[in-house]
N, CA, C and O atoms as a Maestro MAE file, in Angstrom:
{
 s_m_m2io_version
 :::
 2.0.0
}

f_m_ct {
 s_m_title
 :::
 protein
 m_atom[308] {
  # First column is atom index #
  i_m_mmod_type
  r_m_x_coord
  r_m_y_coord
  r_m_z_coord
  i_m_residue_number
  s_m_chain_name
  s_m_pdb_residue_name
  s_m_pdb_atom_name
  i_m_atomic_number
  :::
  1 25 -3.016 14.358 -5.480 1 A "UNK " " N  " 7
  2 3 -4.148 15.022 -4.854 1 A "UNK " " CA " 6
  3 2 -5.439 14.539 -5.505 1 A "UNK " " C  " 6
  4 15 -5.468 14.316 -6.716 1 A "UNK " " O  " 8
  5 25 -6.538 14.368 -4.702 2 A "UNK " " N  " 7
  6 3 -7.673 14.089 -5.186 2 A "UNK " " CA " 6
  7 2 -8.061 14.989 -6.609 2 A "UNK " " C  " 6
  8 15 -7.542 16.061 -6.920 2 A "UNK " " O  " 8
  9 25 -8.852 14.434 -7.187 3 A "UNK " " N  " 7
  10 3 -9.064 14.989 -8.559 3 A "UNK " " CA " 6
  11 2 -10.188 16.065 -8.199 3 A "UNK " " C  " 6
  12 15 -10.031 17.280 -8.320 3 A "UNK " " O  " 8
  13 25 -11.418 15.394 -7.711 4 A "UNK " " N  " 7
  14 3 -12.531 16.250 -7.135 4 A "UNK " " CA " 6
  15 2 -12.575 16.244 -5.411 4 A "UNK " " C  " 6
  16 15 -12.146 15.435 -4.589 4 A "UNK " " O  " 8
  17 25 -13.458 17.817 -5.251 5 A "UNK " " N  " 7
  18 3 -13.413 16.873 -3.362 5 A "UNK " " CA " 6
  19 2 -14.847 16.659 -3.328 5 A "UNK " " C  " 6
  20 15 -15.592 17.114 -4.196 5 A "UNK " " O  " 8
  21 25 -15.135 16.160 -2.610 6 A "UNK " " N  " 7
  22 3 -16.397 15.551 -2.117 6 A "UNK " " CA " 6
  23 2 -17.011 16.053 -1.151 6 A "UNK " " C  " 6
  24 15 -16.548 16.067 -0.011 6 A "UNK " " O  " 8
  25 25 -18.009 16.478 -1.437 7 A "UNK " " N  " 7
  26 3 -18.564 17.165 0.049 7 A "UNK " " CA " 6
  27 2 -19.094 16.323 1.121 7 A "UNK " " C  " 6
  28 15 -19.310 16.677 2.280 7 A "UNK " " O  " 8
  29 25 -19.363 14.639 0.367 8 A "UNK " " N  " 7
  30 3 -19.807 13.578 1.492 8 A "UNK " " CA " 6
  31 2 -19.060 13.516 2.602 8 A "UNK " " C  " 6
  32 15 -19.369 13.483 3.793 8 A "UNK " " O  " 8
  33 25 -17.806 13.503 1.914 9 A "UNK " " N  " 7
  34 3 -17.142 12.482 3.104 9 A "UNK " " CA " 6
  35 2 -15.964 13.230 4.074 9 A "UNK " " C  " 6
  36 15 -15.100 13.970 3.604 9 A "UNK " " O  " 8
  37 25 -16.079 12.926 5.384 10 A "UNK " " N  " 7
  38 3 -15.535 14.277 6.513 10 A "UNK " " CA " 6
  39 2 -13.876 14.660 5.937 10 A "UNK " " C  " 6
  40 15 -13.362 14.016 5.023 10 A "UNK " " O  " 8
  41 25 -13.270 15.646 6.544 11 A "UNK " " N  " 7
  42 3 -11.683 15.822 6.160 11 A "UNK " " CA " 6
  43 2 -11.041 15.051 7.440 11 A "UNK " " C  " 6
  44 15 -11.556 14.903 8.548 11 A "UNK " " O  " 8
  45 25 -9.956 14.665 7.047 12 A "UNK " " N  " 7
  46 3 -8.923 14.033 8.437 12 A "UNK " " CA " 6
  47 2 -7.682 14.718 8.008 12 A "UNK " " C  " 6
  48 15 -7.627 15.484 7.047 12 A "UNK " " O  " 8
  49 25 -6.774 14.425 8.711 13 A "UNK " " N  " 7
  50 3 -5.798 14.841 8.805 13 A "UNK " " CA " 6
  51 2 -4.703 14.073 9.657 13 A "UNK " " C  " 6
  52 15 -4.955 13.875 10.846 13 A "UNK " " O  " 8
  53 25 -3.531 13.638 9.136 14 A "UNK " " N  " 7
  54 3 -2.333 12.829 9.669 14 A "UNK " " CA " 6
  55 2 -1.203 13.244 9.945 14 A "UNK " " C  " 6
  56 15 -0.925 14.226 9.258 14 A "UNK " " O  " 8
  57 25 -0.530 12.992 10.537 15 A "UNK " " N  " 7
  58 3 0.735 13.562 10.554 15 A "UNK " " CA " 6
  59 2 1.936 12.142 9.878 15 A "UNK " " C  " 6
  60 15 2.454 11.255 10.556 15 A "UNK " " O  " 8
  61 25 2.048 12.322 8.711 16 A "UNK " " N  " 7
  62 3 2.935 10.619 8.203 16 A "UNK " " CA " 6
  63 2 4.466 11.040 7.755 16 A "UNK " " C  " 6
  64 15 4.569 12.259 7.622 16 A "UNK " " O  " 8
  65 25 5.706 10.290 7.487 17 A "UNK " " N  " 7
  66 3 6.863 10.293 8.341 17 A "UNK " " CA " 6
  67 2 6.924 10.750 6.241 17 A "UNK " " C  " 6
  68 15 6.029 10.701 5.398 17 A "UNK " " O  " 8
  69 25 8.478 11.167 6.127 18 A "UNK " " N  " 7
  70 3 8.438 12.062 4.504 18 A "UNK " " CA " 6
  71 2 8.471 9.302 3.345 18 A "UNK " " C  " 6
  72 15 8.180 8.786 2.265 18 A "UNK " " O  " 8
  73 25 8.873 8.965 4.364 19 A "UNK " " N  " 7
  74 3 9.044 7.543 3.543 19 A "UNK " " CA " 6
  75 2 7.250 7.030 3.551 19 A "UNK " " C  " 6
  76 15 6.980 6.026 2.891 19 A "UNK " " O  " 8
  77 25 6.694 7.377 3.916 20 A "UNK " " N  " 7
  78 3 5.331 6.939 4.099 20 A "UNK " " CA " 6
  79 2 4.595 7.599 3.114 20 A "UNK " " C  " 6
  80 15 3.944 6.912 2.327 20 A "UNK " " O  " 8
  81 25 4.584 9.482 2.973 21 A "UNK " " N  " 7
  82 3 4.224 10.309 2.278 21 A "UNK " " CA " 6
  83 2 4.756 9.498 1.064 21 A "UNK " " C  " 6
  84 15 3.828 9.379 0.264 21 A "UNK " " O  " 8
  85 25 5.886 8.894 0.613 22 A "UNK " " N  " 7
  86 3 6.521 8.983 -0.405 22 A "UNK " " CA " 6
  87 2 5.723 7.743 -1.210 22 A "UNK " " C  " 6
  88 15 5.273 7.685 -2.355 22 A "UNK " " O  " 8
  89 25 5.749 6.747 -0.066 23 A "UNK " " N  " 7
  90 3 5.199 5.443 -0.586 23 A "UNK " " CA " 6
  91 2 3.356 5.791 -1.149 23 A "UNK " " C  " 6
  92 15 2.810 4.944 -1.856 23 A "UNK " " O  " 8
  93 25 2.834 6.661 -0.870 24 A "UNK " " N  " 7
  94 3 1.499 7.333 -0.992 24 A "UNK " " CA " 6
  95 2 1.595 7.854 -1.994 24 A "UNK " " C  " 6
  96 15 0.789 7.486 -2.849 24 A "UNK " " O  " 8
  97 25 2.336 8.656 -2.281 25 A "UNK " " N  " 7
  98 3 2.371 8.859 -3.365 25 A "UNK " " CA " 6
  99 2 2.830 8.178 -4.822 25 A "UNK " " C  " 6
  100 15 2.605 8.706 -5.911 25 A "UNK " " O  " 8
  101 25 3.565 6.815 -4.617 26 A "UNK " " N  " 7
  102 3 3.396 5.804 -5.668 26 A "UNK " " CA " 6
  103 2 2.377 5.201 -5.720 26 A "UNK " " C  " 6
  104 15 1.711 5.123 -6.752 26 A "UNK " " O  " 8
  105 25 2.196 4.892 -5.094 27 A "UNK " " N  " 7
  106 3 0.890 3.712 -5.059 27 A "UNK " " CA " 6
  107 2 -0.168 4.766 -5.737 27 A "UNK " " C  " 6
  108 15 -0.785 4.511 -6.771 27 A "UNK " " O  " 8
  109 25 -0.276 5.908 -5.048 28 A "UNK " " N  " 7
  110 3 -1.499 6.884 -5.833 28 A "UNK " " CA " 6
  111 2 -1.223 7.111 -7.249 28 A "UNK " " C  " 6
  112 15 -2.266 7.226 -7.892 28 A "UNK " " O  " 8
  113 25 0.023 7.232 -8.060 29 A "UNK " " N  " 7
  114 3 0.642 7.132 -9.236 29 A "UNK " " CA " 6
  115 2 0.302 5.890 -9.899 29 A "UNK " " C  " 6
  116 15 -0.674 5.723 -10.630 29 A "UNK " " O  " 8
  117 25 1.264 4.947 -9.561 30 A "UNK " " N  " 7
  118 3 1.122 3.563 -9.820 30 A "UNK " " CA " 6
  119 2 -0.849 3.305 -10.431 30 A "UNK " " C  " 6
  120 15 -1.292 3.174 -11.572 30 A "UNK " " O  " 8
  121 25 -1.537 3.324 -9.141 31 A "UNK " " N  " 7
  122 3 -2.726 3.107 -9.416 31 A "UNK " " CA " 6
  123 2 -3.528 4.161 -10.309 31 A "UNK " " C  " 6
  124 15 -4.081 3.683 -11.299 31 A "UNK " " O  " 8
  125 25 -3.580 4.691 -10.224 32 A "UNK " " N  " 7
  126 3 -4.150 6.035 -11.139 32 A "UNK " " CA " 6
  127 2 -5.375 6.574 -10.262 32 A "UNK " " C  " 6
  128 15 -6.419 7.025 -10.733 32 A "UNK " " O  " 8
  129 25 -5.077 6.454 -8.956 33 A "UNK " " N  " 7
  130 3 -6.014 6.778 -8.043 33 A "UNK " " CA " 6
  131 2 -5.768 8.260 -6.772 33 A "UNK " " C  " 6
  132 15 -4.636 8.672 -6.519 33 A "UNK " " O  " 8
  133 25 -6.671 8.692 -6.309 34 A "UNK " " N  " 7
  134 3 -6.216 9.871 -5.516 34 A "UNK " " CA " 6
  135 2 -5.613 8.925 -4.103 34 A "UNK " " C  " 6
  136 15 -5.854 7.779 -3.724 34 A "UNK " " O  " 8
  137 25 -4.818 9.913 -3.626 35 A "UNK " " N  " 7
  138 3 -3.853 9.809 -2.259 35 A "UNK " " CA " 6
  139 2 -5.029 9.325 -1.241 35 A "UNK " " C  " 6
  140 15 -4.819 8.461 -0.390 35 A "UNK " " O  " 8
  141 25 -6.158 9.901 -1.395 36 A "UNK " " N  " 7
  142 3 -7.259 9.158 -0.257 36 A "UNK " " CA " 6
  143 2 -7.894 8.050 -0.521 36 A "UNK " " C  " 6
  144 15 -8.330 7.311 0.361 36 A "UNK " " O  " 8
  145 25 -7.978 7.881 -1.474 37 A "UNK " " N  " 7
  146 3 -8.636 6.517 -2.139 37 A "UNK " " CA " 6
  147 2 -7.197 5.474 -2.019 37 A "UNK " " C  " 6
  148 15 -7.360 4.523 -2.783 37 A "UNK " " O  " 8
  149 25 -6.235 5.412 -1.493 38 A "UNK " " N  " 7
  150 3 -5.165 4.826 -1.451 38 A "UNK " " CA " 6
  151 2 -4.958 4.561 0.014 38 A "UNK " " C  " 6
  152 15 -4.401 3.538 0.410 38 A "UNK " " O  " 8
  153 25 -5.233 5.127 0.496 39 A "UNK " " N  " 7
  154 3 -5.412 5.333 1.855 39 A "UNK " " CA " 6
  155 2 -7.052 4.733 2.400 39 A "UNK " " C  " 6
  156 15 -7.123 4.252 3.531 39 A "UNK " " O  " 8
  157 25 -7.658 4.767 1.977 40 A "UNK " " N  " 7
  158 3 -8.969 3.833 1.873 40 A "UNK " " CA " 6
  159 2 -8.654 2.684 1.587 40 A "UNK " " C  " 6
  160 15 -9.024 1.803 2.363 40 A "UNK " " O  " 8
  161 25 -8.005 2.374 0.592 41 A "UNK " " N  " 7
  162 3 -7.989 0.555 0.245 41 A "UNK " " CA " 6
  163 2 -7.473 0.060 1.068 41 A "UNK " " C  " 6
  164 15 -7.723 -0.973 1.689 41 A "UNK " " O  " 8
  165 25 -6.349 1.099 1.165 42 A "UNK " " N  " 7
  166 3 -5.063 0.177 2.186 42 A "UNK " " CA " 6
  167 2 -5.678 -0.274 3.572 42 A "UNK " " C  " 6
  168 15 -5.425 -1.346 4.122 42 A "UNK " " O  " 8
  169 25 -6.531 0.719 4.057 43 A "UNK " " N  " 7
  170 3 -7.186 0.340 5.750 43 A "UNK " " CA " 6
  171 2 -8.382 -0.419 5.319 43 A "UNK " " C  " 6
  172 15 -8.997 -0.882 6.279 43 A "UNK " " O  " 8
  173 25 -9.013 -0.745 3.893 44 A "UNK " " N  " 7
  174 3 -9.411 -2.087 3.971 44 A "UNK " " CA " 6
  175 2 -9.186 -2.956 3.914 44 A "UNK " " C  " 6
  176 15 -9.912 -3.791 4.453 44 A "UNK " " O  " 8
  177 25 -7.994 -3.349 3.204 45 A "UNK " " N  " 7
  178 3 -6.966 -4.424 3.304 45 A "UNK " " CA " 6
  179 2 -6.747 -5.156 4.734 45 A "UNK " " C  " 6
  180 15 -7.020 -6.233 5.265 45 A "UNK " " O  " 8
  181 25 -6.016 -3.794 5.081 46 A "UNK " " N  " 7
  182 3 -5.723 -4.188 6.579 46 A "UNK " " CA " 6
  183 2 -6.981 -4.927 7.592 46 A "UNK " " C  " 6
  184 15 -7.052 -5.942 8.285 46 A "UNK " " O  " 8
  185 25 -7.520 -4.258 7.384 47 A "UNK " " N  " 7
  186 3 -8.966 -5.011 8.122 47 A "UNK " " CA " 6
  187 2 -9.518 -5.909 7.946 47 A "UNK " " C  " 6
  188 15 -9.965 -6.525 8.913 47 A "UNK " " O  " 8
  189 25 -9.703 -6.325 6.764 48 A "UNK " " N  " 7
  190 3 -10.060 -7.554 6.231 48 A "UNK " " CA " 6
  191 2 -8.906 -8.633 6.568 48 A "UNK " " C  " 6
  192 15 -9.366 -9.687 7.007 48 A "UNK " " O  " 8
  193 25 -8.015 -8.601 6.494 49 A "UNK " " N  " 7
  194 3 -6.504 -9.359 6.870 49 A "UNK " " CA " 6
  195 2 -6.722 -9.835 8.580 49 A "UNK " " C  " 6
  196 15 -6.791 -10.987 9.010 49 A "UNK " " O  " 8
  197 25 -6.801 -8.517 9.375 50 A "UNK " " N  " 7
  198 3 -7.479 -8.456 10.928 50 A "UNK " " CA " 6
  199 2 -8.241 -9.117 11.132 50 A "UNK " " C  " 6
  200 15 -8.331 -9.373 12.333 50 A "UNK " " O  " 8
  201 25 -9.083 -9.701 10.381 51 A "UNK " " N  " 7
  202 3 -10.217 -10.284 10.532 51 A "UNK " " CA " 6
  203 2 -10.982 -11.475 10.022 51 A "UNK " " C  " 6
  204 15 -12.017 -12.042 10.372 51 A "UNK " " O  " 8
  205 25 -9.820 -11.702 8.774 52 A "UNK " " N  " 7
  206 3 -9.526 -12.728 8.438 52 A "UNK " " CA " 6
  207 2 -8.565 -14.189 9.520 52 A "UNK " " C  " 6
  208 15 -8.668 -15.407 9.377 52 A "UNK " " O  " 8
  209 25 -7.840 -13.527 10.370 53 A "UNK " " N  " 7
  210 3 -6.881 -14.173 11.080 53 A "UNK " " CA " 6
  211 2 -6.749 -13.949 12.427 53 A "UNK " " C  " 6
  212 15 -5.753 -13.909 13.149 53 A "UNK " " O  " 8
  213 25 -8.050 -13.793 12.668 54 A "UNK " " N  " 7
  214 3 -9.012 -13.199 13.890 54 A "UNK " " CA " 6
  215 2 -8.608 -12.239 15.142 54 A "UNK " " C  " 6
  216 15 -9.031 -12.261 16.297 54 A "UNK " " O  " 8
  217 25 -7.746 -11.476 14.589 55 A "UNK " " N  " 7
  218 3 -7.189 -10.607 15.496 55 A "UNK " " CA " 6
  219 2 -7.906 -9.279 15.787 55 A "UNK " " C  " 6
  220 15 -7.472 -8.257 16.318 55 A "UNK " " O  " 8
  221 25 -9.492 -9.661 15.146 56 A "UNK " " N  " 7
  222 3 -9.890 -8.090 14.921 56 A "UNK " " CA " 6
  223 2 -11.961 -9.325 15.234 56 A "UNK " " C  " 6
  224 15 -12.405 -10.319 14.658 56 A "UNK " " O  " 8
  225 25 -12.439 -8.560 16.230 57 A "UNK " " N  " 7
  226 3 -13.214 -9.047 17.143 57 A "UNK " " CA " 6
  227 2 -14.570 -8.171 16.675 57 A "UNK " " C  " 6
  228 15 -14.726 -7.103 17.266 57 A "UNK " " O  " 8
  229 25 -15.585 -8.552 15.634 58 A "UNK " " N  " 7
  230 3 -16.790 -7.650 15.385 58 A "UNK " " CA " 6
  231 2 -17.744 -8.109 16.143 58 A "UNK " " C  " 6
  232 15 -18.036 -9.301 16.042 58 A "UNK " " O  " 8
  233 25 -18.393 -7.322 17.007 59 A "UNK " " N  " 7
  234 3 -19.609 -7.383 17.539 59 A "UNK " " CA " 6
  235 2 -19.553 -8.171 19.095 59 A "UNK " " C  " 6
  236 15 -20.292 -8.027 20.069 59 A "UNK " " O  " 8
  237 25 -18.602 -8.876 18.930 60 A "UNK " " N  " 7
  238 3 -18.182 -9.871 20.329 60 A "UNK " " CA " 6
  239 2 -17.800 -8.879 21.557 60 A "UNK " " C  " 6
  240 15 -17.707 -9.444 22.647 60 A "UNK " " O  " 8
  241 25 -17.613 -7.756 21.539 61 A "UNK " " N  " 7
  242 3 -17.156 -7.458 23.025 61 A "UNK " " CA " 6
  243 2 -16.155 -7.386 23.249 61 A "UNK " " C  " 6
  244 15 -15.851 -6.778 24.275 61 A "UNK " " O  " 8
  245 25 -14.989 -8.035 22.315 62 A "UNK " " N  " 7
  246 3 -13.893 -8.408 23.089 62 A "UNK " " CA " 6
  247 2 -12.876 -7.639 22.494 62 A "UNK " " C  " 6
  248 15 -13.058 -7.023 21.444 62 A "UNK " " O  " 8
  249 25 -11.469 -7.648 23.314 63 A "UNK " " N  " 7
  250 3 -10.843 -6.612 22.883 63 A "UNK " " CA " 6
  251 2 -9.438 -7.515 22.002 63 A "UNK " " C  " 6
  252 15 -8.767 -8.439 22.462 63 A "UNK " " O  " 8
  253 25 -9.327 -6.887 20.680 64 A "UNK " " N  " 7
  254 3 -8.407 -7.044 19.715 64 A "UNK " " CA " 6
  255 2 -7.038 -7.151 20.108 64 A "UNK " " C  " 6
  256 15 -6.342 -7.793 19.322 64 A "UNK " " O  " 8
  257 25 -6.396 -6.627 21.254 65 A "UNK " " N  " 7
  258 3 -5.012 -6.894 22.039 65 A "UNK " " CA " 6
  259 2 -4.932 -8.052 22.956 65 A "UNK " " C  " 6
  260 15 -3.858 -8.436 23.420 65 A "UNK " " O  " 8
  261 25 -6.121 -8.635 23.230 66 A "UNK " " N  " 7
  262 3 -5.698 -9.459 24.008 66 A "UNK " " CA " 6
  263 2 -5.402 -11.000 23.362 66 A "UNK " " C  " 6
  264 15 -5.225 -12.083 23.920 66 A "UNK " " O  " 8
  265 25 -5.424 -10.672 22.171 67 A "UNK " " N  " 7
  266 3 -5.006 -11.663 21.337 67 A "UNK " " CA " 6
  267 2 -3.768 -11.747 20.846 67 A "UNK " " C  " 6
  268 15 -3.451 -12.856 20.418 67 A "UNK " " O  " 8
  269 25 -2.928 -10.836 20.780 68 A "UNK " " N  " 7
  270 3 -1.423 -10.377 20.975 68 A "UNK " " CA " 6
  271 2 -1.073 -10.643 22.262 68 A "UNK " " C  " 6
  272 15 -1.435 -9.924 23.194 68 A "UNK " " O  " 8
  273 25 -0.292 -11.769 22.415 69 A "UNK " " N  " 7
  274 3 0.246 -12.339 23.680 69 A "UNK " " CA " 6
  275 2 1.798 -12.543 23.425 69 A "UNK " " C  " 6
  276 15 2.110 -13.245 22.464 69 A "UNK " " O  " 8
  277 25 2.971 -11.887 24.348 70 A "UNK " " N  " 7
  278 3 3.705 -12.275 24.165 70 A "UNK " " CA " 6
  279 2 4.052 -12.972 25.371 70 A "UNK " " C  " 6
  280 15 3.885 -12.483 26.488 70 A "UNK " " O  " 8
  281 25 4.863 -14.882 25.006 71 A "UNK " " N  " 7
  282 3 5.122 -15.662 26.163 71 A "UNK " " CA " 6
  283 2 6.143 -15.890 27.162 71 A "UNK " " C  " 6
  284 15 6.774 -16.945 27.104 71 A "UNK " " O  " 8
  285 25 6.341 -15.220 27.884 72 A "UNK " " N  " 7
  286 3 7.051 -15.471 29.090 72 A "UNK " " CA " 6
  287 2 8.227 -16.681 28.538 72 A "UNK " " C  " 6
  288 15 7.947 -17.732 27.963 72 A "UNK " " O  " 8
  289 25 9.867 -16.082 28.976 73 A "UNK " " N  " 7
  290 3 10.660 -17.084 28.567 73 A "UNK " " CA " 6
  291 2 10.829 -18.106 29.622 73 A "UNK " " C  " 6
  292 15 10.338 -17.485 30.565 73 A "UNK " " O  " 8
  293 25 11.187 -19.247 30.108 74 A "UNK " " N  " 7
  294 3 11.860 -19.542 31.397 74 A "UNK " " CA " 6
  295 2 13.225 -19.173 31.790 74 A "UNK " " C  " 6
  296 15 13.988 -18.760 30.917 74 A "UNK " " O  " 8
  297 25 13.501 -19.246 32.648 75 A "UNK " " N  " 7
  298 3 14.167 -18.851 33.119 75 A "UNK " " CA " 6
  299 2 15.504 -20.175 33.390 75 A "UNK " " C  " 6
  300 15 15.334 -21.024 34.266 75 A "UNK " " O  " 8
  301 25 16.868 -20.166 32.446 76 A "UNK " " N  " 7
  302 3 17.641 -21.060 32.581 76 A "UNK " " CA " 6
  303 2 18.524 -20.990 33.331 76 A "UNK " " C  " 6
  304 15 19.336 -20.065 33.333 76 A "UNK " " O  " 8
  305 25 18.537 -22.345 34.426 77 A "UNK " " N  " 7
  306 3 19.457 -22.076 35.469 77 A "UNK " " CA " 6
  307 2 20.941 -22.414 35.252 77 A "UNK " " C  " 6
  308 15 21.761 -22.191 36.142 77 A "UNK " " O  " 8
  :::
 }
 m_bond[307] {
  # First column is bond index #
  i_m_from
  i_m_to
  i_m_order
  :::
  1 1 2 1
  2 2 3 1
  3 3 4 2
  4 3 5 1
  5 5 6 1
  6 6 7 1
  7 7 8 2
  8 7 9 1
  9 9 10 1
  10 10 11 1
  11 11 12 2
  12 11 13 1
  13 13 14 1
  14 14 15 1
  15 15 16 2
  16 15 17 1
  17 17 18 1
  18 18 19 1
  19 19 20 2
  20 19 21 1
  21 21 22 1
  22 22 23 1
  23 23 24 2
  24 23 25 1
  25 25 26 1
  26 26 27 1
  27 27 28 2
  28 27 29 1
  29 29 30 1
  30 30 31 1
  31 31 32 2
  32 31 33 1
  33 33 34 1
  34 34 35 1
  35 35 36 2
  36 35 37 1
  37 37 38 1
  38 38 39 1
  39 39 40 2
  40 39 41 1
  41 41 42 1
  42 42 43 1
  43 43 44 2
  44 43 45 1
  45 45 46 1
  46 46 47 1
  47 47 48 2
  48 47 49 1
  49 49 50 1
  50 50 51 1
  51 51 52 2
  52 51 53 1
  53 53 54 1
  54 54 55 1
  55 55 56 2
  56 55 57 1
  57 57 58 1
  58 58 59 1
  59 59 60 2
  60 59 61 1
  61 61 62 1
  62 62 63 1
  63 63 64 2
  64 63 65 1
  65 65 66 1
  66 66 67 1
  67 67 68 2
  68 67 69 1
  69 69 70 1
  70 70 71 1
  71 71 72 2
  72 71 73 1
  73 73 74 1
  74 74 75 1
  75 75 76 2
  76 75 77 1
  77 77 78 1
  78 78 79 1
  79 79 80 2
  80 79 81 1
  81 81 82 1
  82 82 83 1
  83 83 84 2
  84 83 85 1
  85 85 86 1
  86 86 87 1
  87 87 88 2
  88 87 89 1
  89 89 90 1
  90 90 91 1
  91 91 92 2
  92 91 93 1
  93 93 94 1
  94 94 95 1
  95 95 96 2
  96 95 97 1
  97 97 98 1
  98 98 99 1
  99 99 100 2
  100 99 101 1
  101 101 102 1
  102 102 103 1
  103 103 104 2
  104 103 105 1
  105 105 106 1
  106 106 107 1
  107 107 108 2
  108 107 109 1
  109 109 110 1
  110 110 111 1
  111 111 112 2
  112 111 113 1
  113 113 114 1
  114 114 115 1
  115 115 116 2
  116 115 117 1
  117 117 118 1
  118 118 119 1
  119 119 120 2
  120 119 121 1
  121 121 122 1
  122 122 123 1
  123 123 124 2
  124 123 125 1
  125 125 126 1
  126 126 127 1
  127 127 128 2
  128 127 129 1
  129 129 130 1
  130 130 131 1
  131 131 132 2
  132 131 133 1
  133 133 134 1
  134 134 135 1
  135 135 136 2
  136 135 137 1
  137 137 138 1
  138 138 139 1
  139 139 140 2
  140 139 141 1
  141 141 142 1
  142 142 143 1
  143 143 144 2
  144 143 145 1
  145 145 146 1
  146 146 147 1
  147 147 148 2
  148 147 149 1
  149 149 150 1
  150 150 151 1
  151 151 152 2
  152 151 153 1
  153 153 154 1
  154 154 155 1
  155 155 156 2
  156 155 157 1
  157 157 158 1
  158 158 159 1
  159 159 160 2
  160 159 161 1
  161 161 162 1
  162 162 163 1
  163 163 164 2
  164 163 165 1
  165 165 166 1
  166 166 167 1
  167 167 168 2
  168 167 169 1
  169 169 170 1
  170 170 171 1
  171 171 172 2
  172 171 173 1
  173 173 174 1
  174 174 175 1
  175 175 176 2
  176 175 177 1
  177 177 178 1
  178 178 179 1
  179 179 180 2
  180 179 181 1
  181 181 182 1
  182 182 183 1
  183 183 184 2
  184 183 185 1
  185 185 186 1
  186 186 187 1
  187 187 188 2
  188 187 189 1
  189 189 190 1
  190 190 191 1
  191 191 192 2
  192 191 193 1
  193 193 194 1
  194 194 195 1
  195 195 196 2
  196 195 197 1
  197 197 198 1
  198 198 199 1
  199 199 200 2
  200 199 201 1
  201 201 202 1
  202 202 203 1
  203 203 204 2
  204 203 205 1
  205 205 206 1
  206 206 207 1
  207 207 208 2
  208 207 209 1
  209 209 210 1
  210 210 211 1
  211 211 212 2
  212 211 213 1
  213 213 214 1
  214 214 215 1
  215 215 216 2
  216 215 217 1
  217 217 218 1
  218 218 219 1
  219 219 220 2
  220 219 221 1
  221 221 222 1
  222 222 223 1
  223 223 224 2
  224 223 225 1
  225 225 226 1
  226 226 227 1
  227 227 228 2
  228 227 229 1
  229 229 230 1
  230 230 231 1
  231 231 232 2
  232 231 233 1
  233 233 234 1
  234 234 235 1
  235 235 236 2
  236 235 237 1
  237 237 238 1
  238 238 239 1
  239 239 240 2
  240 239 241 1
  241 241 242 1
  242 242 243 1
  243 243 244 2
  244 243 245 1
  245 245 246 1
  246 246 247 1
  247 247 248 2
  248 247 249 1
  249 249 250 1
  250 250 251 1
  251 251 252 2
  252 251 253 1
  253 253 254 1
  254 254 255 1
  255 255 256 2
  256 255 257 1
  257 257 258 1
  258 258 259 1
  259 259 260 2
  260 259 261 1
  261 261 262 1
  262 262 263 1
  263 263 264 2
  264 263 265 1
  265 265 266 1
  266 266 267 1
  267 267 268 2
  268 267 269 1
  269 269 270 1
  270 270 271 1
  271 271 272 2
  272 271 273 1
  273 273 274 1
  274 274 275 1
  275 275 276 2
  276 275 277 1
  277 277 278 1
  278 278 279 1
  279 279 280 2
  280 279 281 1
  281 281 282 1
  282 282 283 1
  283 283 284 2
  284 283 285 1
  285 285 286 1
  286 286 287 1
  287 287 288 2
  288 287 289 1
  289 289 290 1
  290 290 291 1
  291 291 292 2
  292 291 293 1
  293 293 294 1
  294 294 295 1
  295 295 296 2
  296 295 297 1
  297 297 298 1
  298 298 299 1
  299 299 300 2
  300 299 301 1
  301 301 302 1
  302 302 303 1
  303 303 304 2
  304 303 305 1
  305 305 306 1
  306 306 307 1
  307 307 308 2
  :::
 }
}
């Protein structure tokens, strides 16, 4: 659990599976960091990764799925 709360920053709320909770809670151990600040890095990670390997579209308009294409097999006669 967070050490202090913060009045900056809004509350959320998730619904995460008990292996997800579990993994949250190492990493928050492991690191010596609160469960939200773990949860912060991680969705910067992710984003930066997104966007690194351009699957994640800033300012362009365009939409981030349409870059996930899956290709049609042929069809063997």
């Amino acid at each position: 659990m967070p050490r202090k709360n913060s009045p900056t920053k809004p509350v959320r709320s998730f619904r995460l599976s008990y292996e997800c909770v579990r993994q949250l809670k190492d990493l928050a151990s492991n690191m010596g960091r609160s469960e939200g600040d773990v949860v912060e890095v991680s969705i910067d990670r992710m984003y930066r990764e997104e966007l690194r390997f351009g699957n994640l579209m800033i300012g362009e308009g365009g939409k981030p799925e349409e870059n996930y294409k899956v290709e049609k097999a042929e069809e063997q006669k």
